[in-house]
LONUMAR-395471 format. One record per residue (C-alpha): x, y, z; residue number from 1. Coordinates in nm, 2 decimals. Layout:
BEGIN
       X       Y       Z    i
       X       Y       Z  NUM
...
//
This chain:
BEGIN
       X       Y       Z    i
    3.65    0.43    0.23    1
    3.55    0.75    0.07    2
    3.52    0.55   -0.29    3
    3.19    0.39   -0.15    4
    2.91    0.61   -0.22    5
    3.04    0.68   -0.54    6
    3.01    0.33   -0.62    7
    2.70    0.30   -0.40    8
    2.55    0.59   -0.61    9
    2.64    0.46   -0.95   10
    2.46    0.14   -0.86   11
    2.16    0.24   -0.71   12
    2.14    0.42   -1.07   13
    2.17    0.11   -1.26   14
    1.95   -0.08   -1.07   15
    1.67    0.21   -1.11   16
    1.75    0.21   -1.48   17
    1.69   -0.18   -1.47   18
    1.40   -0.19   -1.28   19
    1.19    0.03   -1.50   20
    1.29   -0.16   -1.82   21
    1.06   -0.43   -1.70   22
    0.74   -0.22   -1.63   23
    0.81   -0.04   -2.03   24
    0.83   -0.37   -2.13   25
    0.54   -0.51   -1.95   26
    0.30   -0.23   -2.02   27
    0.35   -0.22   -2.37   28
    0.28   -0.58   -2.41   29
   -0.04   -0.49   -2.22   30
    0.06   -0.72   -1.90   31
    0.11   -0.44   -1.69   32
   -0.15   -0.15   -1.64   33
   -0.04    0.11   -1.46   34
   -0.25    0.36   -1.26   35
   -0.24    0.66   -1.34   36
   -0.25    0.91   -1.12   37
   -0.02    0.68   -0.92   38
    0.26    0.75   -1.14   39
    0.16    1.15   -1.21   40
    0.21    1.22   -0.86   41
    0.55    1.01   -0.84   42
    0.71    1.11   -1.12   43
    0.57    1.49   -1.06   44
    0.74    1.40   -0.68   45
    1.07    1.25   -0.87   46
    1.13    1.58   -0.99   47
    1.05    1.75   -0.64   48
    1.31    1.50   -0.46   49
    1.58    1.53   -0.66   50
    1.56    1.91   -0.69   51
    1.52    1.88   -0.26   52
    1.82    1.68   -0.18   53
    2.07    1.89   -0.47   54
    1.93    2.19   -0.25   55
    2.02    1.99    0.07   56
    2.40    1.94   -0.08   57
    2.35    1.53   -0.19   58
    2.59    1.42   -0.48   59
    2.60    1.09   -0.58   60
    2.30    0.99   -0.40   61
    2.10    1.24   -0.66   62
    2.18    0.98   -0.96   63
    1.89    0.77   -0.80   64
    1.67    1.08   -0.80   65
    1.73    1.16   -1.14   66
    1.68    0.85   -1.30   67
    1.39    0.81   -1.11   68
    1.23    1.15   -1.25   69
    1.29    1.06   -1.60   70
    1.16    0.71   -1.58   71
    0.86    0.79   -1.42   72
    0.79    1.07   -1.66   73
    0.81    0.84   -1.94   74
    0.54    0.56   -1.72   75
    0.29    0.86   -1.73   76
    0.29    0.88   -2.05   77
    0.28    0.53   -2.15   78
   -0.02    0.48   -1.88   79
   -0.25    0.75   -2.12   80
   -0.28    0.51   -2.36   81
   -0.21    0.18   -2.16   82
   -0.30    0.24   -1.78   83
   -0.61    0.27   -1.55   84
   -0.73    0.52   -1.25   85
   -0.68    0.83   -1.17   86
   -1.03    1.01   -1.30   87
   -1.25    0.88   -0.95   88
   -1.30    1.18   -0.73   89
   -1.14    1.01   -0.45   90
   -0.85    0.97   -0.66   91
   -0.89    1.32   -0.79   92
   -0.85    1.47   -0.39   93
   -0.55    1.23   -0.30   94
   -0.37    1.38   -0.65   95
   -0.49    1.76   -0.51   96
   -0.31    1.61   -0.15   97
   -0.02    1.52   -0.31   98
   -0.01    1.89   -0.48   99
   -0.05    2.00   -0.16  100
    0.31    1.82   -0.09  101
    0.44    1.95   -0.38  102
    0.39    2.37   -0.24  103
    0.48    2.26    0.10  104
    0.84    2.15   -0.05  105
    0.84    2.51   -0.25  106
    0.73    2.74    0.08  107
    0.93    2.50    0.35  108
    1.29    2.67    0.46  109
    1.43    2.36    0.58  110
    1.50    2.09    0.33  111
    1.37    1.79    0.58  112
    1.04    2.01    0.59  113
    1.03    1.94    0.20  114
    1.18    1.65    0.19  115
    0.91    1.53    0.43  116
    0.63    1.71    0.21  117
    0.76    1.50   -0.10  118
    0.75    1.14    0.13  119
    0.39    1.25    0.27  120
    0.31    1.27   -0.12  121
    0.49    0.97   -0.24  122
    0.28    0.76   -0.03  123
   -0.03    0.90   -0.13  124
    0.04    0.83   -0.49  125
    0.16    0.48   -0.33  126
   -0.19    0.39   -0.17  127
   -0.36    0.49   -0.49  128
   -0.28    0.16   -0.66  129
   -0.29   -0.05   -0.36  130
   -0.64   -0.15   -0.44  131
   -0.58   -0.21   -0.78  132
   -0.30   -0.42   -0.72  133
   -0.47   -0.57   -0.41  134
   -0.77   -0.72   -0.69  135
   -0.52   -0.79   -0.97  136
   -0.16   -0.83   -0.87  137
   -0.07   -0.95   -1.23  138
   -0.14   -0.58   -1.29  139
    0.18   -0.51   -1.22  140
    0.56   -0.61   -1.22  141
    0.67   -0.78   -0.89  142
    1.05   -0.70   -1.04  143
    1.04   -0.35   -1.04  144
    0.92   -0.28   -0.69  145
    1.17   -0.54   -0.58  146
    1.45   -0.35   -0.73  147
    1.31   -0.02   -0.71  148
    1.36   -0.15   -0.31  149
    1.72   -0.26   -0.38  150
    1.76    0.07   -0.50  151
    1.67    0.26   -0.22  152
    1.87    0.09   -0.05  153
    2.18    0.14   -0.22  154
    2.07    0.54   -0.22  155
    2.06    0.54    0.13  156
    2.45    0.37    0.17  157
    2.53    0.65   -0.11  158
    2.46    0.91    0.12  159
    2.76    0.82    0.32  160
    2.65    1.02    0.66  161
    2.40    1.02    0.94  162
    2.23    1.28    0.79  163
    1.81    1.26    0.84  164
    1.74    1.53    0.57  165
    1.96    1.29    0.30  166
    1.85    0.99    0.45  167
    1.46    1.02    0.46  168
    1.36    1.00    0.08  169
    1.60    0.71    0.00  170
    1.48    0.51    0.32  171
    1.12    0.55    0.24  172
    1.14    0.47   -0.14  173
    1.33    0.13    0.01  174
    1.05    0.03    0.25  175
    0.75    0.14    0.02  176
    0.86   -0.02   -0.30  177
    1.01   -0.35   -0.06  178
    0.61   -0.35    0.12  179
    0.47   -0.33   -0.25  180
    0.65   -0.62   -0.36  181
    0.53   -0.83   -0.12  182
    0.21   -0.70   -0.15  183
    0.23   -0.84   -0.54  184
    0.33   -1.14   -0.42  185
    0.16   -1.28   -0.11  186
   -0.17   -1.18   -0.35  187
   -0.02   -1.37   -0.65  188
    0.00   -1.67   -0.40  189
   -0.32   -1.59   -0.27  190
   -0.51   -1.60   -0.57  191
   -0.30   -1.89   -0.71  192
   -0.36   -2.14   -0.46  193
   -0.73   -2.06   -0.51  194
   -0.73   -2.15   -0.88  195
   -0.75   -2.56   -0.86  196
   -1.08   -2.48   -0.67  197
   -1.21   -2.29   -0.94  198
   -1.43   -2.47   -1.24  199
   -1.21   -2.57   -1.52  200
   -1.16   -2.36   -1.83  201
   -1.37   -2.58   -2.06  202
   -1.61   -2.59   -1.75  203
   -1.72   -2.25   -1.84  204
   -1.80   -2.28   -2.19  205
   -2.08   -2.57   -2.20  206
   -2.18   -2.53   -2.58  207
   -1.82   -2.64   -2.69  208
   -1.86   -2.97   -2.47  209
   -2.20   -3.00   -2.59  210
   -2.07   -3.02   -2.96  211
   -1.81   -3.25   -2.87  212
   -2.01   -3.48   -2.68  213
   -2.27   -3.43   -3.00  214
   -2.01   -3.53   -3.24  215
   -1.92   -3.83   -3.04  216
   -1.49   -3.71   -3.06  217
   -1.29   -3.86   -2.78  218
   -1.36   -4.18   -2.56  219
   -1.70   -4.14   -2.38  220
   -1.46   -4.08   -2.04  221
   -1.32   -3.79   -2.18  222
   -1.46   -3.42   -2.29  223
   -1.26   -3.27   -2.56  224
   -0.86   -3.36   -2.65  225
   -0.53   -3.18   -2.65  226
   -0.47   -2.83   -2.58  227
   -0.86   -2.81   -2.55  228
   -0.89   -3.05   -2.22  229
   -0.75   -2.87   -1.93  230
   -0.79   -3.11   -1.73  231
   -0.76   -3.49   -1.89  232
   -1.01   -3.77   -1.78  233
   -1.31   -3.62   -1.69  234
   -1.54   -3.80   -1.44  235
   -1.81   -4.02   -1.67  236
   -2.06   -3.89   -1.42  237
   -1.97   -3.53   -1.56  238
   -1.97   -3.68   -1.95  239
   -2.33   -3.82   -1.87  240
   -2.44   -3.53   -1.79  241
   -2.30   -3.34   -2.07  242
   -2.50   -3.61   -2.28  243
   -2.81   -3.53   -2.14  244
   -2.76   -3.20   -2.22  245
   -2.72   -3.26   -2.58  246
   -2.94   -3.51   -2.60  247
   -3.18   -3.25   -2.49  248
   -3.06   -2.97   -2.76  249
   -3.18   -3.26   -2.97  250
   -3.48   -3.30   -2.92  251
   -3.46   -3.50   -2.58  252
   -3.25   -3.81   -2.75  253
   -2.94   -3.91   -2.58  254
   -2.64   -3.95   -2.80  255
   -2.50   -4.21   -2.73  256
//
């Protein structure tokens, strides 16, 4: 049985590996905007955990670790150019905090001391970008937290003893990357159901259904056609009214 944190540790590697491709991917397309001093403090904290559990004796459970650390470095820089955050002074104190964190890992003898420090940190850097991804969930990619979660979990398996010190980090990345996941997704729902009550696209833009109902395109049930009609039939009571609006640019004449 001794062959399954090996295996366990080689896999929770790949699976951090894979779940950062995504995020790369996403931010440099501009989809995803990631918060800045979110990922300072974790990939600064990366570094920390990794270097706490090799101290603590972990092996293959420090593959996670290390992947994680370079990864995250490579976020941070990406999110200069691409993210958002991190220069409010609220932001500014829970970055100092998570500093904090970092000291209390270099001063503490005992490696759960530090190992604590860098969770107490982590989650700082973790509610940083809960607003953020709170208001805009398509900030962010749901895939990476959801394996970043996987992950953890597969860490924790790789540490292969009931061991509190080893165990700590690798649980709490599981359960915080698992509760941001959800978090991107019950607020994708959220604001998705909400959409069909919103006004339609076209809705918003009166002066382009002004100039089609001015040039007379389309039956006189129907605003617009193709890709530029959202929505199909549009009531006639709505296409009357859109007349009178034009028929008003024009002078107070009704097209007809």
């Amino acid at each position: 049985m001794t062959y399954i944190a090996p295996v366990l540790g080689v896999l929770a590697g790949l699976v951090g590996i894979a779940d950062t491709i995504p995020y790369v991917r996403d931010t440099v397309r501009g989809l995803t905007r990631p918060h800045r001093g979110t990922w300072l403090i974790w990939s600064v904290l990366a570094i920390v955990a990794c270097l706490s559990q090799r101290a603590d004796g972990a092996s293959w459970s420090l593959i996670t670790a290390g992947v994680q650390a370079i990864l995250t470095s490579v976020i941070v820089l990406l999110s200069i150019r691409h993210g958002e955050g991190g220069l409010r002074p609220t932001e500014a104190i829970m970055i100092a905090l998570a500093g904090a964190g970092v000291i209390g890992w270099i001063v503490a003898d005992e490696p759960i001391i530090a190992t604590a420090c860098v969770v107490a940190a982590d989650l700082l850097g973790a509610a940083m970008m809960v607003p953020k991804t709170y208001r805009d969930p398509g900030s962010e990619t749901l895939a990476t937290f959801a394996f970043a979660s996987l992950g953890g979990a597969l860490a924790a398996g790789a540490v292969g003893a009931l061991d509190p010190s080893l165990l700590l980090y690798p649980i709490y990345y599981c359960l915080v990357n698992g509760a941001i996941a959800v978090l991107i997704h019950h607020r994708r729902g959220v604001l998705g159901s909400l959409e069909p009550l919103s006004a339609p696209r076209s809705f918003r833009h009166p002066r382009r259904w002004v100039k089609s109902a001015v040039r007379g395109s389309g039956p006189r049930t129907r605003i617009g056609s193709g890709s530029d009609d959202p929505v199909g039939a549009v009531p006639s009571v709505a296409a009357q009214r859109v007349g009178v609006v034009a028929g008003e640019e024009q002078g107070g004449e009704l097209v007809p």
